[in-house]
C-alpha positions in Angstrom: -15.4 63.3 54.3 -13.1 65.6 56.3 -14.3 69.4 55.8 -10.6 70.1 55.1 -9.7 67.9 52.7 -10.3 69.1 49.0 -12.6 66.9 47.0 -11.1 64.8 44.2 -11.6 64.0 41.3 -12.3 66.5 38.2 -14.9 69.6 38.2 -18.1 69.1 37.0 -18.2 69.9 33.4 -20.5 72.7 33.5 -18.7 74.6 36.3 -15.4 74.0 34.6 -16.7 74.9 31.3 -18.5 78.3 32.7 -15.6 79.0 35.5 -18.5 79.5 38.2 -18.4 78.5 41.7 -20.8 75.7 42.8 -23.4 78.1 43.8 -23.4 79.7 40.6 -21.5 83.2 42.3 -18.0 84.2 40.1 -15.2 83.8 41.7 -14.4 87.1 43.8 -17.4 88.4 42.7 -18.7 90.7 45.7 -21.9 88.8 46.0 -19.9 85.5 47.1 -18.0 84.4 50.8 -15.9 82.1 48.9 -12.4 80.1 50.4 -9.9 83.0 49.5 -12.2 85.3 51.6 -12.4 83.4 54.5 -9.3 82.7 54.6 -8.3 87.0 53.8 -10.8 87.3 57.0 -9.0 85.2 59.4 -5.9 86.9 58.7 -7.4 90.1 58.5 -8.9 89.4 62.8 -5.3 88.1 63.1 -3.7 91.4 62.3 -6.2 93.3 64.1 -6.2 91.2 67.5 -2.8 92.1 67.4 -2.9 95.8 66.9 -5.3 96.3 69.4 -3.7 93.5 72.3 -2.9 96.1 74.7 -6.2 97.6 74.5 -8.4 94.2 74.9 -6.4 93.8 77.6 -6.7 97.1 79.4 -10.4 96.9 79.0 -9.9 92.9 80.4 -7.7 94.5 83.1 -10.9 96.5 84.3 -13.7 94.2 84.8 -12.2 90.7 84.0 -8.4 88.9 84.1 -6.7 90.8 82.2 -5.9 88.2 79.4 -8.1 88.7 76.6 -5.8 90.6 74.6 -2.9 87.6 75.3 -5.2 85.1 74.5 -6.8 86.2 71.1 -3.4 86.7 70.2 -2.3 83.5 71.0 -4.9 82.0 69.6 -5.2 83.4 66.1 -1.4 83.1 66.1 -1.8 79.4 66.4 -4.9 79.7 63.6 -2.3 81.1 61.2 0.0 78.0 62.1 -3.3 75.6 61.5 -4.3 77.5 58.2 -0.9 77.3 56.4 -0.5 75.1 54.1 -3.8 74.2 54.8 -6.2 73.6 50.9 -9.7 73.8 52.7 -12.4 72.6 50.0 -14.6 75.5 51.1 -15.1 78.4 53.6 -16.6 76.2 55.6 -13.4 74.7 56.1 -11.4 76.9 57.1 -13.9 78.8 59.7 -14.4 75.1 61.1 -10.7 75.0 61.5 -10.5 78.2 63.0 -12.5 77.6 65.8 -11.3 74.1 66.7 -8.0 75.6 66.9 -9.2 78.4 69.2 -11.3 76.0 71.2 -8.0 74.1 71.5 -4.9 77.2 72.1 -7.2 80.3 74.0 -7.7 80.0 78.1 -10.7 81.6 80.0 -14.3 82.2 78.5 -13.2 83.4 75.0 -11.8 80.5 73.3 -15.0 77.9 73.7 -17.2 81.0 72.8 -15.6 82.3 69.8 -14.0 78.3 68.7 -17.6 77.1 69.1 -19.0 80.4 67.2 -16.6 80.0 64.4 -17.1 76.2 64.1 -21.3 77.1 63.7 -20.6 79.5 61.2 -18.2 76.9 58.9 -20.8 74.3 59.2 -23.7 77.0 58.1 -21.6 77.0 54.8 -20.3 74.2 52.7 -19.7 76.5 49.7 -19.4 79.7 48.6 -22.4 81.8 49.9 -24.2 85.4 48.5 -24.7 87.9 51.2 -28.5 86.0 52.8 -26.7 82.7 53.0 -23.8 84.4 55.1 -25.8 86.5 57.4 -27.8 83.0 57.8 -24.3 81.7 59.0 -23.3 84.3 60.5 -26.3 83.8 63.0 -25.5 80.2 63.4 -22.7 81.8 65.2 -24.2 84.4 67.6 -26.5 80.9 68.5 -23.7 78.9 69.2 -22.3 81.6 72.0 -25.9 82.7 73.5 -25.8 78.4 73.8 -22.7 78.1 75.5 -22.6 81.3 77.8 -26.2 81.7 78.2 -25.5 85.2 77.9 -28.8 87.1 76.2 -28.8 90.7 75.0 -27.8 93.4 77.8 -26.2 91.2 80.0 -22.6 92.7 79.3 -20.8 90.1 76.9 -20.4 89.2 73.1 -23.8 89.0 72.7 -24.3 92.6 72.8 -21.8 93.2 69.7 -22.7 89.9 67.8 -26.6 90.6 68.4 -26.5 93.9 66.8 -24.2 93.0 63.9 -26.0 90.0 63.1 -29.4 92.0 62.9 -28.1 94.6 60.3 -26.2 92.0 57.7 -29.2 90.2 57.4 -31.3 93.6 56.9 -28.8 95.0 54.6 -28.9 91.5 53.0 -32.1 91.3 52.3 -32.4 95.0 51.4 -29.7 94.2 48.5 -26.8 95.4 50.1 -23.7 93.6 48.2 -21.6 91.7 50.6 -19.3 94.6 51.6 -22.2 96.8 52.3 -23.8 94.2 54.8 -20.9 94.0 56.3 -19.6 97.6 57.1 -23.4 98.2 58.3 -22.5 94.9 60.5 -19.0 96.2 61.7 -20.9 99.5 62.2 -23.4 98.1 64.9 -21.0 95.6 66.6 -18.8 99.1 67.2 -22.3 100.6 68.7 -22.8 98.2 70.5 -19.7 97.6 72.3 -19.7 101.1 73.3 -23.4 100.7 74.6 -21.8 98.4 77.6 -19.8 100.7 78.6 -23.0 101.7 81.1 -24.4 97.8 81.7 -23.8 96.0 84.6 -22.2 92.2 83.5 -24.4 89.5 84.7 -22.6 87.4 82.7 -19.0 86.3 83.3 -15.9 87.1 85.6 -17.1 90.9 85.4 -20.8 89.8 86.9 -18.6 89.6 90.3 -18.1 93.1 90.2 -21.6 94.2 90.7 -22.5 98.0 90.0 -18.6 98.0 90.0 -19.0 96.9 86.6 -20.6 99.8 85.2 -18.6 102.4 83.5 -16.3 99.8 81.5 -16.5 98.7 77.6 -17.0 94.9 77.7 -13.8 93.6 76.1 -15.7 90.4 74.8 -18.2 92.9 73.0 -14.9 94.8 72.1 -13.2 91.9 70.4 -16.2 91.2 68.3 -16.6 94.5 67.1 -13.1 93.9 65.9 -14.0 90.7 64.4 -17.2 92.3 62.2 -15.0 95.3 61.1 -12.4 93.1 59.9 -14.5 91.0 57.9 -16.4 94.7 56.7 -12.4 95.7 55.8 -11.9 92.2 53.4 -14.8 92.4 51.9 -13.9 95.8 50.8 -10.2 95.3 49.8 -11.4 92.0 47.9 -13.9 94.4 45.8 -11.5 97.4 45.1 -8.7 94.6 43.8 -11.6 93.3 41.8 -12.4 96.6 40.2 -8.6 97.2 40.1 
C-alpha cells in the first residue's frame, strides 16, 4: 500500500470505542509523535529555514557554495507544496514524503543527505510513536547520512549536530523524559555541537578542499540541523502547552 494513502475501511472497534491511537498513546498526548506533529514539525523547519536563510548561507559562503540557505528554502518550500492537501495515514508518511521531495527540489550535498535522512526516519515509524520509538527513528536518520556521505563524527558535517542530538533523545528517553523534554535536551546538543566545528578542519565535503583554511567556520550542514532538532524541541512544546491550554 502507498505510505500516503489513508487506510480504508472503518476503525477497529476497540480504538474507536476507546479514542486511542493504534499504539495505545491519546491523541496529542505528549508521550506520542503522531501525524499532526509531524506534520506541525515540517512546517515548524519550514519557517525556521527561512528565518535564518541569510545566515546558512553566509556560513555556506565561508567554507562551501554559498547555497545552503537557497536550497533548504527551496526545498521545504516545495515540501509545503507536497504536504498540502496531502491526508498521510501516519507520521511515517509525511516524513517519507518530505524527504523524497527534498531528494527531488534541493541541489548540492544537502538534499540526498537530509531527503534520504527524512525518508529513514518515516520508515522507522508506521504509527504514532512514545518518545524510545522516536529516538529509535530518529537514529534511523543520522544512519542514513553517515551511509550516504560517509561522514563519521569530527569530520566537519551533519554528523556532528545529528550525532550529538541523537545520543541525548534517546538518554532523555529512556531516563523518562516526555517527548518535549527529549527533545529540547536533543535541540540543546545539535546547537553544541554545531558550534564545536567551528574549530574542525572538514574532511568531508566541498569545505574538505579548504584544508586548515577550514578551521574557524561553523559548519552550515551541522548549523541546519541544529535548526532542524530545535524546531522539532519548539512543536513538541507548543503541542503540550495547547494541550494543557
Amino acid at each position: 500500500m502507498d505510505p500516503d494513502t489513508p487506510p480504508s475501511g472503518p476503525a477497529p472497534a476497540d480504538t474507536a470505542a476507546s479514542g486511542l491511537t493504534p499504539s495505545g498513546l491519546t491523541p496529542f498526548d505528549t508521550a506520542a509523535f503522531d501525524t499532526r506533529l509531524a506534520e506541525a514539525w515540517i512546517g515548524a523547519i519550514a519557517a525556521a529555514v527561512e528565518k535564518e536563510q541569510s545566515r546558512l548561507t553566509e556560513l555556506d559562503s565561508a567554507i562551501g557554495d554559498g547555497d545552503h540557505g537557497s536550497n533548504l528554502r527551496r526545498g521545504f518550500t516545495a515540501v509545503l507544496t507536497a504536504l498540502d492537501g496531502l491526508r498521510p495515514a501516519d507520521p511515517g508518511a509525511v516524513l517519507t514524503r518530505t524527504g523524497t521531495t527534498l531528494i527531488s527540489k534541493v541541489g548540492g550535498a544537502s538534499g540526498p543527505l537530509y531527503g534520504k535522512a527524512f525518508r529513514a526516519i518515516g520508515a522507522a515509524l508506521p504509527g504514532p510513536a512514545d518518545p524510545a520509538a522516536l529516538a529509535e527513528a530518529l537514529s534511523a536518520g543520522l544512519d542514513a547520512v553517515r551511509l550516504l556521505g560517509r561522514a563519521e563524527p569530527g569530520d566537519k558535517t551533519i554528523v556532528d549536530a545529528w550525532t550529538p542530538a541523537v545520543a541525548a533523545f534517546r538518554a532523555a528517553a529512556a531516563a523518562g523524559a516526555t517527548l518535549p523534554g527529549a527533545a529540547a535536551a536533543a535541540a540543546d546538543a545539535a546547537e553544541q555541537g554545531a558550534r564545536d566545528t567551528i574549530p574542525l578542519q572538514a574532511r568531508k565535503g566541498r569545505a574538505s578542499y579548504l584544508g586548515e583554511r577550514s578551521i574557524g567556520h561553523q559548519d552550515p550542514g551541522a548549523t541546519s540541523t541544529a535548526l532542524i532538532f530545535r524546531s522539532l524541541a519548539d512543536t513538541t512544546a507548543d503541542a503540550t502547552d495547547a494541550t494543557a491550554g
